[in-house]
N, C-alpha and C positions, 0 to 999 in steps of 0.2 A: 395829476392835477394839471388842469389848464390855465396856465393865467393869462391876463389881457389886461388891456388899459382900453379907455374910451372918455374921449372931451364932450360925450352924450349929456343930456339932462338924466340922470340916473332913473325917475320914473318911465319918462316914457322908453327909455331903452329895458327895463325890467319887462313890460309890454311887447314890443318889439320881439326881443330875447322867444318868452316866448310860447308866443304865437308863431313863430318861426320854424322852434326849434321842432315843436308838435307838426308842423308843415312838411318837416322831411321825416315823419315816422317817429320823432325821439318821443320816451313816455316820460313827462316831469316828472320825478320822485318830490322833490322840495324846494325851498329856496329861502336864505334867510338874507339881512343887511346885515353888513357887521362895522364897526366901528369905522369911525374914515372913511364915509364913503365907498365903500367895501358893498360887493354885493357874490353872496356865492348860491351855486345854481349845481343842484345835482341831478341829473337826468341819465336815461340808458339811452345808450345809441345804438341802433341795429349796425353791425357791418357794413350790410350792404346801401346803409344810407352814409355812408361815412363821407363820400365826394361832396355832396347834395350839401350836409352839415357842415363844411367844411367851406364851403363856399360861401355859405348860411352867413357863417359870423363873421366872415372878411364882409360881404355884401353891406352886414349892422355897422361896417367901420371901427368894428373889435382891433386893437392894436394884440396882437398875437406876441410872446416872446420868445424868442429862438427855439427854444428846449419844446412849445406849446405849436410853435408851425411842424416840427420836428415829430411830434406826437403824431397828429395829426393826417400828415403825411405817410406816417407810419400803417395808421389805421386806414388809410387810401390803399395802400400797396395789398396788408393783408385780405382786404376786400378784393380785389382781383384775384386773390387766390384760395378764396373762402368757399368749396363747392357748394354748399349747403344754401352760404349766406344766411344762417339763420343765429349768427353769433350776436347777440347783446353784449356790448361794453358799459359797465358803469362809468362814468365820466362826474366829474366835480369839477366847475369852472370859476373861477375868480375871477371877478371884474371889478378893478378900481378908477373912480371915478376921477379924472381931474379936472380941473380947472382950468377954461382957455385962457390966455394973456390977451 
């Protein structure tokens, strides 16, 4: 799972999200709200869009957390060594929304 923060307005970054995410190849599966400002997002990602997405959600101002850049990065590397490229990862993204000061 990925998790992320964002000081977004939760609507229009659900929007954002994605028409984005469709933008680098990802195929949405679902996506519900969950309590608190909570938004989860499951989609597959082609490997070989793994840079592209990845870039995707730092661009939306996704606050990534250690373990979720980590991932990530992970799926960059096996992407350069994916002959095929034709691997689909399921992915599940968490995003909670906070509140500026």
């Amino acid at each position: 799972m990925l998790r992320s923060f964002s000081y977004r307005d939760p609507d229009g970054a659900l929007s954002d999200l994605m028409q984005t995410l469709r933008g680098c190849g990802c195929a949405l599966v679902a996506h519900k709200s969950l309590h608190s400002g909570q938004l989860e997002i499951y989609f597959e990602l082609p490997l070989r869009a793994a840079m592209d997405a990845y870039a995707a959600l730092l661009e939306l101002r996704l606050e990534l957390t250690r373990e979720s850049h980590l991932q990530m990065s992970t799926f960059c590397t096996l992407r350069q060594h994916d002959r095929t490229a034709n691997t689909i990862v399921p992915i599940r993204l968490l995003v909670k929304f906070l509140r500026g000061e």
